[in-house]
C-alpha positions in Angstrom: 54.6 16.3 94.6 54.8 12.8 94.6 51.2 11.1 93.0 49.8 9.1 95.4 49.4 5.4 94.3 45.6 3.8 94.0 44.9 0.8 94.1 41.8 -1.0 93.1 39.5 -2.7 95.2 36.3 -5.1 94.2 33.4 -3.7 95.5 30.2 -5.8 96.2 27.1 -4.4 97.1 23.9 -6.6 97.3 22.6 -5.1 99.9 21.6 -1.5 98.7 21.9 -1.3 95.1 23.0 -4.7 93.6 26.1 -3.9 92.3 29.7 -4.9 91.7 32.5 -2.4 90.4 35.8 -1.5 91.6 37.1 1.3 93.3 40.0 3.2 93.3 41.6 3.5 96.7 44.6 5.5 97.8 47.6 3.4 99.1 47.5 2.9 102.9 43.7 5.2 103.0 42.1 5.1 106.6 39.2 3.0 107.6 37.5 6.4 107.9 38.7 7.2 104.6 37.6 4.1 102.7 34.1 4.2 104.2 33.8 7.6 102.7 35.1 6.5 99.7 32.2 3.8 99.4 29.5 6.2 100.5 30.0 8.2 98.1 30.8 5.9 95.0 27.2 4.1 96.0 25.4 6.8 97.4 25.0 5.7 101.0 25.3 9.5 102.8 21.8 8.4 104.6 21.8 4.8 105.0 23.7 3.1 108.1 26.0 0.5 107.0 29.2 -1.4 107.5 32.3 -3.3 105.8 32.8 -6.8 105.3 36.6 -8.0 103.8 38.0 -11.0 102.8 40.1 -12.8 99.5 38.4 -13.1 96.5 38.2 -16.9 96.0 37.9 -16.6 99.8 35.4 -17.8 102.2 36.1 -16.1 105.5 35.0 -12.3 105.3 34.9 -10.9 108.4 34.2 -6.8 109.5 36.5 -4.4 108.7 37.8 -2.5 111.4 41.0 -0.6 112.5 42.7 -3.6 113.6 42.7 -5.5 110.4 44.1 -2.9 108.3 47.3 -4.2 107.5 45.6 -7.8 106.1 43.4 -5.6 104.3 46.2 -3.8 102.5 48.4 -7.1 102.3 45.3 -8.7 100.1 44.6 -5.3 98.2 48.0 -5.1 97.5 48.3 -8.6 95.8 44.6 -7.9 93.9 43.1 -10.4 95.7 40.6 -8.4 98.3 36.9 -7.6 98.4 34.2 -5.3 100.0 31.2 -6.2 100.1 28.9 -3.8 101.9 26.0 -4.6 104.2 23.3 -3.0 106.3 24.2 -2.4 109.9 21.7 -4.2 111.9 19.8 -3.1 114.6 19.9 -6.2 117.3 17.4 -4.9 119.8 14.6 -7.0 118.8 16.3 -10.1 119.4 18.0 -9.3 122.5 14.5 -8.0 124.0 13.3 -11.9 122.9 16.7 -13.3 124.6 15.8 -10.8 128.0 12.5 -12.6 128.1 13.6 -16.1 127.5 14.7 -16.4 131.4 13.2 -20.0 131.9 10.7 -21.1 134.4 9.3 -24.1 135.9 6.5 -25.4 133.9 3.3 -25.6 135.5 2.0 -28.9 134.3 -1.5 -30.0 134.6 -1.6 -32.6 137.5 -3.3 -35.0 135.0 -0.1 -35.3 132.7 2.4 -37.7 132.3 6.1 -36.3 131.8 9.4 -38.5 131.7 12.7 -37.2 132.8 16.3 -37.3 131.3 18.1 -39.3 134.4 21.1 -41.1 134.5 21.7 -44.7 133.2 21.9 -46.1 136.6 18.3 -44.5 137.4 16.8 -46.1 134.4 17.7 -49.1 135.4 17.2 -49.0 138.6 13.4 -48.1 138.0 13.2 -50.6 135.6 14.2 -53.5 137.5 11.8 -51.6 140.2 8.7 -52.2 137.8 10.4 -55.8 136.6 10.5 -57.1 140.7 6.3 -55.4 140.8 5.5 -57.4 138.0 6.9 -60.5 139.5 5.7 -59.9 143.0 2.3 -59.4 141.4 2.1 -62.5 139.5 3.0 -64.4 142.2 0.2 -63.0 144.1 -2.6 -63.0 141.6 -1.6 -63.9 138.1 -4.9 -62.9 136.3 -4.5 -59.5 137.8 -0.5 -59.2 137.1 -0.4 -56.3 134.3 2.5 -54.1 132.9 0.0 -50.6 133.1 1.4 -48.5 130.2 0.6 -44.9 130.0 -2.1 -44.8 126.8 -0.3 -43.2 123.7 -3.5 -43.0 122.0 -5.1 -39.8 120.0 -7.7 -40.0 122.6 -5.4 -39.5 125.5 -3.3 -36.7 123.7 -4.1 -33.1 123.5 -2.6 -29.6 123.4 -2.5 -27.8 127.2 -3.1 -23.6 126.3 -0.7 -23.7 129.9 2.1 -24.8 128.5 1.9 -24.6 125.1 2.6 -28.1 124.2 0.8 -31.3 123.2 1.0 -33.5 126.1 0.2 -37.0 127.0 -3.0 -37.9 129.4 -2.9 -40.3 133.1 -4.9 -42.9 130.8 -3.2 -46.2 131.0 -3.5 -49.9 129.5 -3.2 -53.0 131.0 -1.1 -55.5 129.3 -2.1 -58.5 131.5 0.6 -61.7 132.0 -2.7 -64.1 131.8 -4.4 -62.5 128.6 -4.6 -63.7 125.4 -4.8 -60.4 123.4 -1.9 -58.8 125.6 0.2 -62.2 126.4 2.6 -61.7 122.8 3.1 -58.2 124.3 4.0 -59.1 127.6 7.1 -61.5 126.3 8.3 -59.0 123.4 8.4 -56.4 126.5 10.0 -58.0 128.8 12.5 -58.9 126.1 12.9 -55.5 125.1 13.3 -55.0 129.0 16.5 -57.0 128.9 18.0 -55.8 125.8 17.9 -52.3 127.8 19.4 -53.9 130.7 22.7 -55.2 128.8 22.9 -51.9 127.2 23.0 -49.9 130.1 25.4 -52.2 132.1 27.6 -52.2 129.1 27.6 -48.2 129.2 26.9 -48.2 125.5 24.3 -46.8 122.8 21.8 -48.8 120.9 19.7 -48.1 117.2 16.1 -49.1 117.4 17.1 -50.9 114.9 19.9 -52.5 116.7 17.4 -53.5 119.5 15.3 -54.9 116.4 18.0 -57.3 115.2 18.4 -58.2 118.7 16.1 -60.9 118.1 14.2 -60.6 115.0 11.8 -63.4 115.5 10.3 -61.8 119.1 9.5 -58.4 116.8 8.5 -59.9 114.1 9.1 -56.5 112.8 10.8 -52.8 113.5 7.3 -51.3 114.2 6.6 -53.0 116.9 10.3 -53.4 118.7 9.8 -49.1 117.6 6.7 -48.7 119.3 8.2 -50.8 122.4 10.7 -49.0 123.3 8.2 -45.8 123.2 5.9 -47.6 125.6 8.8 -48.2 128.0 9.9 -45.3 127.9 6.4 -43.4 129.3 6.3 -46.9 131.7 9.2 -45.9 133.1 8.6 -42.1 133.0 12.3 -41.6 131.4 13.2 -40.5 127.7 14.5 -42.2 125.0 18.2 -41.0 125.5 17.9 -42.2 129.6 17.5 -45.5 128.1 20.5 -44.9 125.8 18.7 -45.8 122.9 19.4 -43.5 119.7 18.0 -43.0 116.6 19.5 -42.0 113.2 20.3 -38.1 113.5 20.6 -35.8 110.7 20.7 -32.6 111.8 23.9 -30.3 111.5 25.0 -27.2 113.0 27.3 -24.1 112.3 28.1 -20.8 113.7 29.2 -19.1 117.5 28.9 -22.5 119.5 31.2 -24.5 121.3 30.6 -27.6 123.1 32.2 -30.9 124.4 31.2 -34.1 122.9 32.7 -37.2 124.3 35.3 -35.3 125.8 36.3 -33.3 122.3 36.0 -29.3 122.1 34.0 -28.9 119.5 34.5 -25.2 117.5 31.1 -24.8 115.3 32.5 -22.1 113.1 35.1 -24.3 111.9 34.5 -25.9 108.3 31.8 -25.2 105.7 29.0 -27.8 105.9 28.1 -28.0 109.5 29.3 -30.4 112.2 26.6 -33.1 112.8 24.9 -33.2 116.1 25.1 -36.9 117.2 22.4 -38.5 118.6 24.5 -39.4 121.9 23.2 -36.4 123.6 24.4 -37.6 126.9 27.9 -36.7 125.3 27.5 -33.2 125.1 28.3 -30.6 127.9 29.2 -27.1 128.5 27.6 -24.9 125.9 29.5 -21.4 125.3 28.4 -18.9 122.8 28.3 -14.8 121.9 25.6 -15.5 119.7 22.3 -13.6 120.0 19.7 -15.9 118.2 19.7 -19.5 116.9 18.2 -19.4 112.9 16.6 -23.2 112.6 16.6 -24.0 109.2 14.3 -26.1 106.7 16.0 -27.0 104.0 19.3 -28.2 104.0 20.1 -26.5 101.1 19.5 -23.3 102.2 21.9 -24.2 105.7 24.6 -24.5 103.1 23.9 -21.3 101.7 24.6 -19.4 104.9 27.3 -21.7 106.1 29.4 -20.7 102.8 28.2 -17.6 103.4 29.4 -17.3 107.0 26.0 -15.7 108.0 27.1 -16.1 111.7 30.0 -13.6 111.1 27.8 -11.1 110.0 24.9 -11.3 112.3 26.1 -12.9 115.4 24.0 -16.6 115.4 24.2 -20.1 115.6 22.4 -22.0 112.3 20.8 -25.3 112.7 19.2 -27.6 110.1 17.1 -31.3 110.6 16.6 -31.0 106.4 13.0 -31.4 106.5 11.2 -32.7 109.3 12.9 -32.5 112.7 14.6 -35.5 114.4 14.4 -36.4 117.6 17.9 -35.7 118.4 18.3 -32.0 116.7 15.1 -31.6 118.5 16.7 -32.4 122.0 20.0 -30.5 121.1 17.9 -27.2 120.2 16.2 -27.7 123.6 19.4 -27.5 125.7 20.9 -24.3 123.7 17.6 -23.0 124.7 18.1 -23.8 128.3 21.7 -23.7 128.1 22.0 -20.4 126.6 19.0 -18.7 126.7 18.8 -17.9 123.4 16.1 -16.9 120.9 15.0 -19.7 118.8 13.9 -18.4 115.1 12.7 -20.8 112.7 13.0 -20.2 109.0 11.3 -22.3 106.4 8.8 -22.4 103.6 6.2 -20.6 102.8 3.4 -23.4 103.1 1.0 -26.1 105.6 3.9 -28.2 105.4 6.9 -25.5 106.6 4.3 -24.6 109.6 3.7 -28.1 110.1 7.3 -28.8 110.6 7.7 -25.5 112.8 4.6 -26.8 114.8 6.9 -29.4 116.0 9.8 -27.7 117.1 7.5 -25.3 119.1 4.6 -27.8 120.7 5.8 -31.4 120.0 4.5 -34.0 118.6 1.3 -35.9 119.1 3.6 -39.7 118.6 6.4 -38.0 121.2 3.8 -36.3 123.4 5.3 -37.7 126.5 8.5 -36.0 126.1 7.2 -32.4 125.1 8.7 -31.1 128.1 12.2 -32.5 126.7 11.9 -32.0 123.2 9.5 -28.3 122.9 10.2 -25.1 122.3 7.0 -23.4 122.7 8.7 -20.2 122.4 10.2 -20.2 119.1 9.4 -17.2 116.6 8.6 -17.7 112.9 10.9 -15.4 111.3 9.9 -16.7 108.0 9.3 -17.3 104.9 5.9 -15.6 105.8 3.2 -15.5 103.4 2.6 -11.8 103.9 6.3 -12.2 103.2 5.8 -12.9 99.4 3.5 -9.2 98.8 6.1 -7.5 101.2 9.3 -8.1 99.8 7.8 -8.4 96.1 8.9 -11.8 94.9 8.3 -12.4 91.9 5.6 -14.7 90.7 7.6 -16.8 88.2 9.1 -18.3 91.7 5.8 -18.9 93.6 3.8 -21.9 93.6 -0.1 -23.2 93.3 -1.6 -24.3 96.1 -2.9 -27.9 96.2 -5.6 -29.7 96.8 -3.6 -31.6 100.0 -2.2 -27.9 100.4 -5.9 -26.5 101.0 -7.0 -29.6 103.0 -3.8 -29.3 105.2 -4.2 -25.3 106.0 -8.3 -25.8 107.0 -6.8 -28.8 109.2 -4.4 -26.4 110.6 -6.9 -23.5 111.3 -9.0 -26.4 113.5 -6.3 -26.9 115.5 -5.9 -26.1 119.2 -2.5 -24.5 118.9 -3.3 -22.4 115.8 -6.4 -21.2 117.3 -4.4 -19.8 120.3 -1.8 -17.9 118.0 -3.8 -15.5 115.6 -0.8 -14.3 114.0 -0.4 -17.8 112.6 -4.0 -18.2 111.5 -3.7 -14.8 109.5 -1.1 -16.6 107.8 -2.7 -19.9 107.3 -6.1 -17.1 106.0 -3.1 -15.4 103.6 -2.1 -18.8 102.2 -5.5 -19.8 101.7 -6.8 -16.6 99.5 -3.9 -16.0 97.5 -3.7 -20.4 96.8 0.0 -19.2 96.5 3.1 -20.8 98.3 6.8 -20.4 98.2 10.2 -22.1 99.3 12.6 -19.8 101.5 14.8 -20.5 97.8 12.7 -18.2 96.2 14.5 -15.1 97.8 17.4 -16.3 95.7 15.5 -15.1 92.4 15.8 -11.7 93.1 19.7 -12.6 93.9 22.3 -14.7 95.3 23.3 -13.2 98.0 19.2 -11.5 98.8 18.5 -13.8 101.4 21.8 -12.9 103.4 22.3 -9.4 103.1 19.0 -7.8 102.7 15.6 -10.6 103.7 17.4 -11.7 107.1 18.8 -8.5 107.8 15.4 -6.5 107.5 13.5 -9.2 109.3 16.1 -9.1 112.5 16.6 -5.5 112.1 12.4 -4.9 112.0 11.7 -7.7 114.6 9.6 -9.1 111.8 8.8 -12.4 113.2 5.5 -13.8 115.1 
């Protein structure tokens, strides 16, 4: 009898019992046959699982399946394959989020102000509408003639328990033509008002710091041509991108997304670092996907991780990172996935006031861009993790956690007096858990109990459990 021919195979197994050995593998073996093979070399008889492949000094592992048996063997057969085994994941939990996130029409308090994404040729139709009223007025009565600019003070801010997001008040301000304190104001405006103008005609996109160097001595400096364009915006009751007026993005995405930007196809599991979402937001159309949950990401860092990891092969997703606090324009692109797609929005970040801070934003807004919640908000975003009760749960150890501040406390008691805390009391048992331990983490600590932990065993038991809030 002819002896049949093994071969070895590199076996990886983070996900169950840490380990990495080879295996001996008859020439040609079945699928069927191989998964035996590694059930019972790791002891997996009870444990639901399933096979990923790819070359050693590869990148791309993908599942193993009847189809790709004759790669497999061609890479086995040249030494250069690997296994690596990981939990099969139950989906359920996110799909149940994705069933509920059918959108509706937001019921917004008659009292609020909201701006709309229109065209170019809208926004400046309506502001050469509010230009010829502020002429017409001060021909009429020039004491009286007044740009009246929604208020963007704390005062007229607040968080609506409706919506879920922090919204901007009818309060407005007179800047009056014939005023001393408002006159400077009125000229750097209407300034600002024709900068827009040229940039619209012109079809192109504009910095706020572009619009600053427009004329330099007007400003005087960027925080005031910044907090211009803001006011015009809410006059005008259009966003920042109807006025084609960017800011610097820095936010980056990877995983089962395809888009068109400027007319490009753009394939997001292409590459290893993430294409970067460009502020021209007006550029990007037609949004197809087989994901089943967008992961938004803290730290850039820990995007890479997963990119290099190809995390979106394993569990099907879309991974998106601002590094840090959110931009406006990662913000906006999150928002029409959300629409787009429908998708579950999950964020993932650190285990402190400052990570929840930074999810705060993605989910209600921000108090500065109030006026454009509507645009910008995703009020139903979960918070997968890290979670405080995280750190007990999955036993990390304590060499990797750190002290709580002073600032730290101070921040998580002016958390807990906030609206929007106050209405979630899954949060504030989080803020409470921060608070008594005076422990925090980063979402890197996972990596102390290995390097691949955070891939193939925290994320997978969080999706599989429906372990977020």
């Amino acid at each position: 009898m002819t002896e049949v021919q093994r071969i070895p195979i590199q076996l990886e197994d983070y996900a169950f019992t840490e380990q990495l050995k080879k295996i001996l593998v008859p020439k040609d073996e079945s699928l069927k046959g191989i998964k035996q093979i590694v059930q019972t070399e790791l002891n997996l008889k009870r444990t639901k699982y399933i096979l990923f492949f790819g070359a050693k000094k590869g990148k791309n592992f993908q599942e193993l399946t009847n189809k790709d048996m004759s790669l497999f063997w061609e890479l086995a057969e040249a030494k250069n394959v690997v296994i690596r085994v990981r939990k099969l994941v139950d989906l359920s939990k996110v799909k149940k989020l994705r069933e509920n996130a059918v959108q509706e029409l937001i019921d917004l308090p008659v009292s609020v102000l909201k701006v709309d994404n229109v065209t170019p040729r809208e926004t400046k139709a309506r502001l050469i509408d509010v230009a010829k009223t502020f002429l017409a007025e001060i021909a009429e009565d020039p004491k009286s003639a007044a740009f009246r600019i929604p208020s963007r003070s704390s005062e007229n801010v607040g968080y609506d328990d409706t919506s879920k997001m922090v919204l901007l008040g009818s309060q407005v301000v007179d800047r009056q033509f014939r005023h001393l304190s408002s006159v400077q104001s009125v000229v750097q405006l209407t300034g600002l008002m024709r900068y827009i103008i040229e940039i619209l005609e012109t079809e192109k996109h504009a910095t706020k710091r572009h619009l600053f160097y427009r004329d330099v001595n007007l400003f005087s400096n960027q925080r005031v041509s910044d907090s211009l364009i803001e006011d015009l915006g809410a006059l005008l009751r259009v966003s920042r991108n109807s006025m084609n007026v960017i800011a610097s993005a820095k936010g980056k995405v990877i995983g089962r997304l395809s888009f068109t930007e400027g007319g490009d196809r753009i394939d997001c599991t292409q590459g290893l670092g993430g294409h970067a979402i460009t502020p021209m937001l007006d550029q990007v159309e037609d949004f197809e996907s087989d994901a089943e949950f967008v992961l938004v990401i803290e730290k850039d860092a820990v995007f890479q991780d997963l990119a290099e990891d190809k995390f979106f092969n394993y569990l099907p997703s879309i991974l998106i990172t601002a590094s840090g606090q959110p931009d406006m324009a990662t913000r906006m692109f999150i928002k029409q996935i959300y629409e787009t797609l429908q998708l579950p929005i999950l964020g993932f970040l650190d285990a402190d006031p400052y990570g929840l801070d930074i999810l705060r934003v993605y989910s209600i807004g921000s108090k500065a861009l109030s006026f454009e919640s509507v645009e910008l908000a995703v009020p139903d975003i979960r918070w997968l993790g890290l979670l405080p009760s995280d750190i007990k749960e999955y036993a990390i150890p304590k060499s990797v956690l750190i002290k709580m501040t002073e600032n730290d406390m101070k921040r998580a008691d002016d958390l807990l007096q906030e609206d929007f805390v106050k209405s979630r009391p899954q949060w504030q048992e989080q803020i409470e858990i921060m608070k008594v331990t005076g422990m925090k983490a980063e979402i890197q600590a996972l990596a102390s109990k290995n390097w691949r932990y955070m891939t193939e065993s925290y994320l997978p038991s969080k999706i599989d459990g429906g372990n977020f809030i």
